[in-house]
C-alpha positions in Angstrom: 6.0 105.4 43.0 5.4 106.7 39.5 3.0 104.8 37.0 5.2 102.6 34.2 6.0 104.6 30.8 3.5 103.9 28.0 5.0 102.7 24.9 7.1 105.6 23.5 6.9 107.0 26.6 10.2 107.8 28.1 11.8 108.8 31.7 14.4 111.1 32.7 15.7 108.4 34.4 16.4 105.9 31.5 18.7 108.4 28.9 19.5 104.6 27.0 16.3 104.3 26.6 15.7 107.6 25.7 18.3 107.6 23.3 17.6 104.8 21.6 13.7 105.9 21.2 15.6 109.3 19.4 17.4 107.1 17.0 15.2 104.7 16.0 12.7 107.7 15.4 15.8 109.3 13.2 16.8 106.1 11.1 13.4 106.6 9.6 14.9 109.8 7.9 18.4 108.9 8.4 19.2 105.8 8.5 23.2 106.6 8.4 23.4 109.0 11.0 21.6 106.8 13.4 23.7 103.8 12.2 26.9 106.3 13.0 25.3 107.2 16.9 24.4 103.7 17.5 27.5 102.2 17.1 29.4 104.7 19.3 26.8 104.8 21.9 27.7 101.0 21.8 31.6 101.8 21.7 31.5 103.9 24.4 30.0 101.5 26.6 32.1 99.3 26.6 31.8 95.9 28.4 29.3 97.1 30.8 25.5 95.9 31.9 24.6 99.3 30.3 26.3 97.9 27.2 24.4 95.0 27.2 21.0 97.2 27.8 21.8 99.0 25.4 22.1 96.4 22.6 18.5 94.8 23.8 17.3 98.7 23.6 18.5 99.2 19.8 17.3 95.0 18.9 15.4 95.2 16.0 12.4 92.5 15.7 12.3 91.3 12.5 10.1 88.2 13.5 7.2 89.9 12.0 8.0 89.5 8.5 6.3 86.2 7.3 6.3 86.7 4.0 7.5 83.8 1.6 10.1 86.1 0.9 11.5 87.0 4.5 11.1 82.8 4.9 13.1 82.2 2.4 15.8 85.1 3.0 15.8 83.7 6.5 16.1 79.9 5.3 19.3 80.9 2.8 21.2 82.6 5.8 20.9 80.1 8.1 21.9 77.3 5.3 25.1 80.1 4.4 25.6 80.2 7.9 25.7 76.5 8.6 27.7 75.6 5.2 30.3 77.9 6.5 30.1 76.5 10.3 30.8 73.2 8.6 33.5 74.1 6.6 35.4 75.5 9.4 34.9 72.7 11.5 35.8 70.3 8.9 39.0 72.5 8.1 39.6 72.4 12.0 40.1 68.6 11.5 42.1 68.6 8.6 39.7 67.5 5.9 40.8 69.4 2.4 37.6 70.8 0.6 38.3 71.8 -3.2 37.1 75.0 -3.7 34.8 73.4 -5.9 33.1 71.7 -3.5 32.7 74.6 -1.1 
């Protein structure tokens, strides 16, 4: 049995994880052309498990911005996103929000 990869470290036998090492190397320089390969690399898979690697592979971790500013940027999307979950749920049920009030 061979040892594990070290971080960075990739096998012939994983090309997902190979290939999404390559692109997250490249959106450092080119952000677009990763975007572009990362989304049909997910297209392509389709509704497979190696879909569903693949979208843990490409993940980006973005718990380790604490700053008050990522706080707060993370507070206001969740309030958006719960104002809107609201609205549709209230809309569901027939309650009539003025635009106003939104």
């Amino acid at each position: 049995m061979a040892p594990p990869a070290r971080r960075g470290e990739v096998r012939r036998k994983d090309p997902l994880k190979a290939l999404a090492v390559a692109l997250k190397g490249l959106q450092a320089d080119d952000e677009g052309t990763a975007s572009i390969y990362i989304e049909l690399t997910e297209q392509g898979l389709g509704r497979t498990p190696a879909a569903d690697l693949w979208r843990h592979l490409i993940a980006v971790d973005l718990s380790v911005f604490q700053s008050q500013t990522a706080q707060a940027l993370r507070a206001e999307g969740l309030s958006e996103g719960l104002s809107e979950a609201l609205l549709v749920v209230l809309s569901g049920r027939g309650v009539d929000i003025s635009e106003q009030s939104e």
